[in-house]
TIVEXGU-825429 format. One record per residue (C-alpha): residue number from 1; x negated, y negated, z. Coordinates in steps of 0.1 Angstrom, whole numbers, plus 5000, padded with zeros to 4 digits. Layout:
<rs>
NUM X Y Z .
...
</rs>
This chain:
<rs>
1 2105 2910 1479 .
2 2067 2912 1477 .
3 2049 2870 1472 .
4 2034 2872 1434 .
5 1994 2880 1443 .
6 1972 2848 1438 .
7 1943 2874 1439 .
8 1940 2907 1421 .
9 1915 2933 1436 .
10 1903 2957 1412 .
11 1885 2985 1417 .
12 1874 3009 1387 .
13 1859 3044 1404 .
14 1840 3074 1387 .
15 1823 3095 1417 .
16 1819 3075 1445 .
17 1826 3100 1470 .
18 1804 3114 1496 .
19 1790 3145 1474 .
20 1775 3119 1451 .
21 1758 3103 1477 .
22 1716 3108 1480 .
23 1719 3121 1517 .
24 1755 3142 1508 .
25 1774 3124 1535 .
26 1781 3088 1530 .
27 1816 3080 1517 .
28 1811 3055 1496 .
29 1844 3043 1480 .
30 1859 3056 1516 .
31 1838 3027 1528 .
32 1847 3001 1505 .
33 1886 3008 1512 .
34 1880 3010 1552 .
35 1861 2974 1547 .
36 1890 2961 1526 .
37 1914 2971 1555 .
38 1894 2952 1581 .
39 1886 2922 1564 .
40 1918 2913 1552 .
41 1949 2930 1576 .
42 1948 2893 1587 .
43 1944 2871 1556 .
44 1970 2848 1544 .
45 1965 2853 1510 .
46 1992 2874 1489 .
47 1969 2898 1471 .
48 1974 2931 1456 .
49 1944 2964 1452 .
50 1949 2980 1420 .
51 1922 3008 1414 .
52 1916 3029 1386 .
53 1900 3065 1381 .
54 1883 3074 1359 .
55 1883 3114 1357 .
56 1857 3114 1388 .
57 1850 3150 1399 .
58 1840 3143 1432 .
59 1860 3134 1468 .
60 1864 3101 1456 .
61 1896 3106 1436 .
62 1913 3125 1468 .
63 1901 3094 1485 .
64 1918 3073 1467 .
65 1950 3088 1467 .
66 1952 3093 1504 .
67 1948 3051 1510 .
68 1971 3048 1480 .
69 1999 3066 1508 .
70 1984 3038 1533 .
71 2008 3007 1538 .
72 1999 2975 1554 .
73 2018 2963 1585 .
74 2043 2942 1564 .
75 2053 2978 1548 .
76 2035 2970 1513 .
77 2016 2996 1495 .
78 1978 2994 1508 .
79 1962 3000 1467 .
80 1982 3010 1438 .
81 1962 3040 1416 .
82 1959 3045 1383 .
83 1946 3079 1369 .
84 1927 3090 1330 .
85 1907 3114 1319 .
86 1872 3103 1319 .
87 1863 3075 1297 .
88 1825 3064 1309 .
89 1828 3030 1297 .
90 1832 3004 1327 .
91 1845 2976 1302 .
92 1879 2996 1288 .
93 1884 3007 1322 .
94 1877 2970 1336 .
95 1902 2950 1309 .
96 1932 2982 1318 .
97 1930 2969 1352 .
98 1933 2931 1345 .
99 1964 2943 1319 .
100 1984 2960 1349 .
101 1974 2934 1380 .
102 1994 2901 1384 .
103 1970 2875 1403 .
104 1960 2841 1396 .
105 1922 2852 1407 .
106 1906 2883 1397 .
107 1877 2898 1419 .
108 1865 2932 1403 .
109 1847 2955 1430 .
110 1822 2984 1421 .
111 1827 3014 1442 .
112 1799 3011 1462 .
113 1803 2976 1482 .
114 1812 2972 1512 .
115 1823 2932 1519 .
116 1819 2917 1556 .
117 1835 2888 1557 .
118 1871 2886 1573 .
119 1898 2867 1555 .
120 1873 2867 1525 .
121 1907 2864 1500 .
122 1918 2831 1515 .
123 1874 2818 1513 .
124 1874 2827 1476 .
125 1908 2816 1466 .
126 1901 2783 1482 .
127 1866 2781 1468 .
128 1884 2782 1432 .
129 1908 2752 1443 .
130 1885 2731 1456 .
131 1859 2736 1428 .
132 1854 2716 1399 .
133 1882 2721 1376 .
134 1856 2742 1354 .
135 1849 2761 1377 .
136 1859 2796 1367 .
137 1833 2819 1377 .
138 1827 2830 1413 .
139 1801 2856 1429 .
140 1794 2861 1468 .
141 1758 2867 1485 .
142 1751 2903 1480 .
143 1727 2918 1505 .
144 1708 2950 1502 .
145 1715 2976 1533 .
146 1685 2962 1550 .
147 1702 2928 1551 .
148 1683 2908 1531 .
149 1701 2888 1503 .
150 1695 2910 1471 .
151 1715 2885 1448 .
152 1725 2843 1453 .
153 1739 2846 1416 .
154 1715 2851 1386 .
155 1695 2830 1357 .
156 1695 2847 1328 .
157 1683 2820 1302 .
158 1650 2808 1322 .
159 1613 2812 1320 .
160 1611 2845 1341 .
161 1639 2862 1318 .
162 1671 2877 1342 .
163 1665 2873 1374 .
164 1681 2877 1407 .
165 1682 2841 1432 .
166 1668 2844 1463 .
167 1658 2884 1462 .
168 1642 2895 1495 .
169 1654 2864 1514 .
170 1667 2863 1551 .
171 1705 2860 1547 .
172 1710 2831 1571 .
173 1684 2812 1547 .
174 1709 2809 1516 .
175 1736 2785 1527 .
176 1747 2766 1502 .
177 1764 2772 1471 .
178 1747 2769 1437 .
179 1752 2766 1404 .
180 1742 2796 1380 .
181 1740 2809 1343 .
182 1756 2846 1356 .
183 1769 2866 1389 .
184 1767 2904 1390 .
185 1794 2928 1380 .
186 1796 2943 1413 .
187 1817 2919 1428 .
188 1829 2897 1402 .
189 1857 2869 1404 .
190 1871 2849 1379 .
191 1906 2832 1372 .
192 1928 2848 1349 .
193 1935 2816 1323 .
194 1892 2821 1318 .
195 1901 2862 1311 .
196 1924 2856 1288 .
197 1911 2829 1273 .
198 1878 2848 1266 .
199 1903 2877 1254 .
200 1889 2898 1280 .
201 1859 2922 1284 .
202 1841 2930 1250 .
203 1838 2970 1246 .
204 1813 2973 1228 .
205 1792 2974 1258 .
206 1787 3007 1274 .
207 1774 2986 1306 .
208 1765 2947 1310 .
209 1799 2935 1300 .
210 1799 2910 1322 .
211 1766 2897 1316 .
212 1783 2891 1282 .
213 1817 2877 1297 .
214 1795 2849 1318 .
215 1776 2838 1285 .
216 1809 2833 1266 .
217 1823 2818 1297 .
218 1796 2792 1296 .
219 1795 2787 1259 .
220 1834 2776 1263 .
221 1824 2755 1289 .
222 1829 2769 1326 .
223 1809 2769 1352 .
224 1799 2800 1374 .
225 1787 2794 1411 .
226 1772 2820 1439 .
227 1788 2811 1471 .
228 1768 2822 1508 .
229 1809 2823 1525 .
230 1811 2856 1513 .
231 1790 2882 1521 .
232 1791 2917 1508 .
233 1764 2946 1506 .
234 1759 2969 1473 .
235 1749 3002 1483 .
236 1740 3018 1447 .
237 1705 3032 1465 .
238 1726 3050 1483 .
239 1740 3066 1453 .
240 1729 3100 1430 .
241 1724 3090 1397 .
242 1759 3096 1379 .
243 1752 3118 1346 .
244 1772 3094 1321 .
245 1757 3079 1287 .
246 1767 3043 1297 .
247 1744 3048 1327 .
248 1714 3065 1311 .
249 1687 3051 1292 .
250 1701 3053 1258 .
251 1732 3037 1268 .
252 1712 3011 1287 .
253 1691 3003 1259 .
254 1716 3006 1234 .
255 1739 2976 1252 .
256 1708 2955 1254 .
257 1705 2961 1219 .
258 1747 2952 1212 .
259 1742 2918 1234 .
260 1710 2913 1217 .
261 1725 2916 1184 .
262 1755 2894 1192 .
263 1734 2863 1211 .
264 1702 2866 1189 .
265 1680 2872 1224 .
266 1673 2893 1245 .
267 1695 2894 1281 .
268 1666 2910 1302 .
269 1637 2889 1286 .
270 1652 2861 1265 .
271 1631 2841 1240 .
272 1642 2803 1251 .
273 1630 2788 1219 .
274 1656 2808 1201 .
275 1683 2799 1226 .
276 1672 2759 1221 .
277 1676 2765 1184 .
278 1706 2785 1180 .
279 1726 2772 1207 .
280 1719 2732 1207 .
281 1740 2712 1223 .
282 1762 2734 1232 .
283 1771 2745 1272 .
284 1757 2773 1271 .
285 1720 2753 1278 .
286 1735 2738 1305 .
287 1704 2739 1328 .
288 1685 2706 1329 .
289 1656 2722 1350 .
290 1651 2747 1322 .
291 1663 2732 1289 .
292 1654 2696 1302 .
293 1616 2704 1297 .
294 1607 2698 1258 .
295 1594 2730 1243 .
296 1559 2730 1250 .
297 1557 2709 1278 .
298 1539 2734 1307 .
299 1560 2730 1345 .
300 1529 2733 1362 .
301 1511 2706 1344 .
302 1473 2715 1328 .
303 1442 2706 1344 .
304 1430 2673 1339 .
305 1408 2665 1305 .
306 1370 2673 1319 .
307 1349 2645 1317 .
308 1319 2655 1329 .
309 1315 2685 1349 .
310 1315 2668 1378 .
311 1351 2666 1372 .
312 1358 2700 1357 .
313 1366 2732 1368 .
314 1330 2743 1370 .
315 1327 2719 1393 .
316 1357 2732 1417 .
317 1341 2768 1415 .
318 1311 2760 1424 .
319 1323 2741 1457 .
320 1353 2755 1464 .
321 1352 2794 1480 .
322 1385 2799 1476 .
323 1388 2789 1438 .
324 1358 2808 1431 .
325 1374 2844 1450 .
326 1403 2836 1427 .
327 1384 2834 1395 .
328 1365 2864 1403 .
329 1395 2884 1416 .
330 1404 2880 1378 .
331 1372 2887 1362 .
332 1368 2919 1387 .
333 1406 2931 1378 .
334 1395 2929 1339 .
335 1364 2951 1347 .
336 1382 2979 1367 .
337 1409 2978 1337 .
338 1379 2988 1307 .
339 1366 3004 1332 .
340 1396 3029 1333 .
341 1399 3027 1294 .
342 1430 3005 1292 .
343 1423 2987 1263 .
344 1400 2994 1234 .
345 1365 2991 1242 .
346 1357 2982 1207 .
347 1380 2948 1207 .
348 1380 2918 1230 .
349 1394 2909 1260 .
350 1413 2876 1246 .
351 1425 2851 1272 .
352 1455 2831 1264 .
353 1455 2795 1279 .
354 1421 2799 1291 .
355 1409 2763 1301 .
356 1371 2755 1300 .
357 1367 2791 1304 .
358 1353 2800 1336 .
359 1368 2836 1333 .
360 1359 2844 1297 .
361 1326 2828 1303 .
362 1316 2858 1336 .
363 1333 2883 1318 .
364 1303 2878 1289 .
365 1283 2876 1314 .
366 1287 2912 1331 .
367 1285 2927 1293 .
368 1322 2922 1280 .
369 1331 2912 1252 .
370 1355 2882 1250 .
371 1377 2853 1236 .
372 1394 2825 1251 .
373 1418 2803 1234 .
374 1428 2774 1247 .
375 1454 2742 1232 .
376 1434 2711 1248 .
377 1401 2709 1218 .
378 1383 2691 1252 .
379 1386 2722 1272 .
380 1373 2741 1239 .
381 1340 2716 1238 .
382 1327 2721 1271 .
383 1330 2760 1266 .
384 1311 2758 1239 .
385 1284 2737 1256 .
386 1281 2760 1280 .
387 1279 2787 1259 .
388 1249 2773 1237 .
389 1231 2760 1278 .
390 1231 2798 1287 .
391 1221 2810 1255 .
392 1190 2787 1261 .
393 1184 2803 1288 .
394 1186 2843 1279 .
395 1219 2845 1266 .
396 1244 2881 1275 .
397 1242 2910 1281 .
398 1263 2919 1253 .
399 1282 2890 1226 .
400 1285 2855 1233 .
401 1319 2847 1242 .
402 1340 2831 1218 .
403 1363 2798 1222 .
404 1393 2793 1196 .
405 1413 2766 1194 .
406 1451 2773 1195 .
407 1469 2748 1171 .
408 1504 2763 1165 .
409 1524 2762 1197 .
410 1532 2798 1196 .
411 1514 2811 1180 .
412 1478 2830 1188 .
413 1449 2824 1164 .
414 1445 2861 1161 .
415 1453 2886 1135 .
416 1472 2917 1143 .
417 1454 2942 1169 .
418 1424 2922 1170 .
419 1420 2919 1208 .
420 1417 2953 1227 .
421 1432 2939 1260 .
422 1450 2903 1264 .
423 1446 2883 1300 .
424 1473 2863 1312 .
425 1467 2846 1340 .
426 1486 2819 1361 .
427 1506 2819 1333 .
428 1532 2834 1341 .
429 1550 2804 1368 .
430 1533 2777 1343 .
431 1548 2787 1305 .
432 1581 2772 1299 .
433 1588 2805 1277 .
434 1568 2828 1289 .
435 1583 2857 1264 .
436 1568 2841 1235 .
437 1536 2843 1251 .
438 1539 2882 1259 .
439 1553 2889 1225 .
440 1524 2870 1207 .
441 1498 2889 1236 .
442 1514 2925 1224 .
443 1511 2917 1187 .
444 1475 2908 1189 .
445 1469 2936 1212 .
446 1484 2965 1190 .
447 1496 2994 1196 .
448 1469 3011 1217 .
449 1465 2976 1240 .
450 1473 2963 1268 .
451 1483 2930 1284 .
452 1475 2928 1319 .
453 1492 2897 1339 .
454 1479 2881 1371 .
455 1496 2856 1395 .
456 1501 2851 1429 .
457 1525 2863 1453 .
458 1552 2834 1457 .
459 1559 2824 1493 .
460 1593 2827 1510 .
461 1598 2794 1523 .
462 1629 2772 1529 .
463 1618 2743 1505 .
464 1632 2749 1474 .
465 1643 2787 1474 .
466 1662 2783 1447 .
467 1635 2765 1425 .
468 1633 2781 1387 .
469 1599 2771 1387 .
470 1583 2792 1417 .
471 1563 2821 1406 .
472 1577 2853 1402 .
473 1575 2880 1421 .
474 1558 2911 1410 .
475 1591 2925 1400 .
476 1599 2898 1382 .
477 1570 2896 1363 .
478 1567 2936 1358 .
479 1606 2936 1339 .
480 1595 2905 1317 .
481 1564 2922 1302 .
482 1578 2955 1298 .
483 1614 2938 1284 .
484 1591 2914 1261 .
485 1563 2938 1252 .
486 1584 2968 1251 .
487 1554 2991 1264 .
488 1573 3013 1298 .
489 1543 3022 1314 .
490 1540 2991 1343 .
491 1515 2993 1370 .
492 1516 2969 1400 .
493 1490 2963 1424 .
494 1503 2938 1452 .
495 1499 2922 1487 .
496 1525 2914 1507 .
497 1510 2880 1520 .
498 1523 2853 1502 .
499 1496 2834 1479 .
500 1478 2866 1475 .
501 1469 2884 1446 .
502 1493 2904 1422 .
503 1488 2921 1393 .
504 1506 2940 1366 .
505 1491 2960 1335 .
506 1512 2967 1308 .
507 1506 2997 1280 .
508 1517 3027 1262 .
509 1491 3050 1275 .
510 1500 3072 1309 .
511 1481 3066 1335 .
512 1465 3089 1354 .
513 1461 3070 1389 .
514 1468 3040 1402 .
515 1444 3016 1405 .
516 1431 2994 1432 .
517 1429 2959 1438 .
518 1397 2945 1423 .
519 1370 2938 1444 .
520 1356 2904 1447 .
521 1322 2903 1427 .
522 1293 2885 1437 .
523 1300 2853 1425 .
524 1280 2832 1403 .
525 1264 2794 1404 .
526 1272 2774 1374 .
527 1249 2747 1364 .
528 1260 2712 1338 .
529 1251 2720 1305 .
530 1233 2690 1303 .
531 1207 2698 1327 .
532 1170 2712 1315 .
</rs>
């Protein structure tokens, strides 16, 4: 008689075969299966492979059934298949699998993986036992086919919205385990008391169930971890897009908008000062380096109070080359983007968070009209000062700039479309909820704006990789705006050396090429505006 299975490996399947690969050759659920059969012909660990079909029309399913004939050396059936018509929706199919297995552990598997590490059953089954006793959620490192780790486990509820932990790493960088709001569905492990507890997979999601199922898991209390023992790769590039609602953009969108109904936030680009409020003191804010900061309270902390401007920013541009390429790279970017008519020419470039207002201050200067607005009222004074000392002596091209002073917290002093484009700049790793900021910047903007985002590149270094607080990359901050803003059209412009320059425009309006990085402009000499 078989040992009940402490772990249950389930795999759904809809066209994974080689005819719905991109290059028409690889075999991708053949892979997966061959992988299975090498990693574990040697692992102690009574497990079962239970896979289910559903109504591919590809190789795959013929796949399938020949390794279903396969036995391992101890005579036991190699996978046990299930058949249906098609269904298209991942979480039925998901839950009918958990129903008919019998293990302890689950560990669902997407078609496309292919796992590397031998005896992985026995390394996850003794990463449950030795965990906490809350411990209920378990994903691997998954690599991209390059190697590099694609995914140490996700944050979902954080400043730079979902998020994938240590993207574009070197694998043998990420060696420790860590704690996480969410692991991917692609090769997901749980126990089963935490399944049925949770009553399963919600259906209602075409695609992101699990997304779902790791919220609910840590509002109830569990902990999920990403552990580097196991390594797998997802090959989904490798894959032709697979003609089914769930995985087109109305079935996209339309389970963002079930999971957005259900938690009151978005899952792509949540608004954190809804998640404080609605779920207080409750697990599900379990992060200390994110909900541990009071609302408000910057991570990179502000500039110092000026002075004097001996002491102020001015100061630093003025003897500092490196601060003063920075400040221009921003003004420049601005100018190319009117330039190429994003943003209306009859409204303002508004600058959110703007300091003593070296970059709306140049921007006046080359003939552009602008607004800063800034929280700190001593920030505001010296802008004004310096506004009134260059008046004095011949004033713009065009309007004097403006300075506002920002008194709600999240709120913009602006009415409705008042600014034409809306400048956020080294903003993006600083705000402790960032969407609030882009969702105020596309109001004021309208619906013929733009907001146009500007960081720099973050460095992939061993200190801290994990960090929530390093800035994100330009992936990162392109799926915020467009998931906050809800404009589609995303431009990046990017270098590849960390601490340089990235930007990201965001509008309605197609663009008709891409545009380059801004050139540096000749910079300018500011002088106190208390000299004569």
């Amino acid at each position: 008689m078989m040992p009940t299975p402490r772990l249950s490996i389930l795999i759904p399947n809809f066209n994974n075969g080689p005819a719905s690969s991109k290059d028409g050759k690889t075999d991708l659920i053949g892979d997966l299966l061959q992988s299975l059969w090498d990693t574990l012909h040697d692992d102690p660990t009574p497990f079962e492979i239970l896979a289910f079909d559903d109504g591919s029309t590809d190789e795959s399913l013929k796949t399938l059934r020949d390794w279903s004939q396969k036995t391992w050396r101890g005579g036991e059936p190699f996978l046990t298949l299930m058949e249906d018509e098609h269904c298209g929706i991942l979480s039925i199919t998901a839950n009918k699998l958990v129903r008919a297995s019998k293990g302890e552990f689950l560990a669902r598997l997407d078609g496309d993986i292919v796992i590397h590490t031998k005896n992985w059953a026995a390394t996850l089954c003794e990463a449950f036992d030795t965990g906490p006793k809350d411990l209920a959620v378990i994903g691997p490192k998954q690599l991209t086919p390059d190697g590099k780790v694609h995914s140490m486990g996700d944050f979902i509820l954080h400043p730079k919205g979902y998020h994938h932990l240590c993207a574009g790493l070197p694998s043998d960088m990420v060696t420790r385990a860590v704690e996480v709001d969410h692991v991917m569905g692609c090769f997901y492990c749980c126990t089963r008391a935490l399944y049925d507890e949770l009553d399963g997979y919600d259906e209602d999601y075409m695609r992101g169930q699990t997304v779902d199922f790791g919220m609910r898991s840590r509002l109830a209390g569990y902990r999920c971890w990403a552990i580097p023992t196991i390594e797998f790769t997802h090959r989904h590039t490798l894959r032709l897009d697979r003609a089914t609602t769930a995985d087109s953009e109305v079935g996209v969108d339309n389970s963002r908008q079930v999971f957005c109904d259900k938690w009151g936030f978005d899952r792509i680009a949540p608004d954190l000062d809804v998640a404080r409020e609605r779920y207080a003191n409750t697990p599900l804010l379990w992060n200390a380096q994110v909900f541990g900061v009071p609302a408000g309270a910057d991570t990179i902390p502000a500039s110092a109070v000026p002075a004097s401007f001996e002491t102020s920013e001015w100061a630093r541009f003025n003897q500092d080359k490196a601060f003063a390429q920075w400040v221009m790279f921003k003004v420049g970017s601005v100018v190319q983007m009117i330039e190429q008519g994003f943003g209306p020419k009859d409204r303002p470039v508004v600058v959110p968070d703007c300091g003593s207002g070296i970059v709306v201050q140049i921007l006046a200067t080359r003939g552009v009209e602008a607004i800063g607005i800034e929280r700190e009222i001593k920030h505001i004074e010296m802008a004004k000062e310096f506004v009134r000392h260059h008046t004095t002596r011949g004033g713009y091209p065009g309007k004097a700039p403006r300075f506002i002073h920002q008194t709600e917290l999240r709120e913009l002093p602006l009415g409705d479309s008042e600014a034409g484009l809306v400048g956020v700049f080294d903003r993006m790793e600083a705000h402790d909820n960032p969407v609030s900021l882009l969702q105020e910047a596309r109001r004021v903007s309208g619906e013929d704006g733009a907001v146009l985002a500007i960081s720099k590149t973050p460095a992939l270094e061993h200190e801290q990789p994990m960090h929530p607080y390093r800035p994100p990359t330009p992936l990162q901050m392109a799926g915020l705006i467009m998931a906050a803003t809800g404009w589609r059209t995303v431009i990046e412009v990017q270098k590849q050396t960390p601490g340089t320059p990235m930007v990201v425009l965001a509008t309605d309006r197609t663009m008709t090429q891409q545009p380059k990085p801004a050139e540096d402009l000749a910079p300018m000499t500011m002088q106190p505006a208390t000299t004569g």
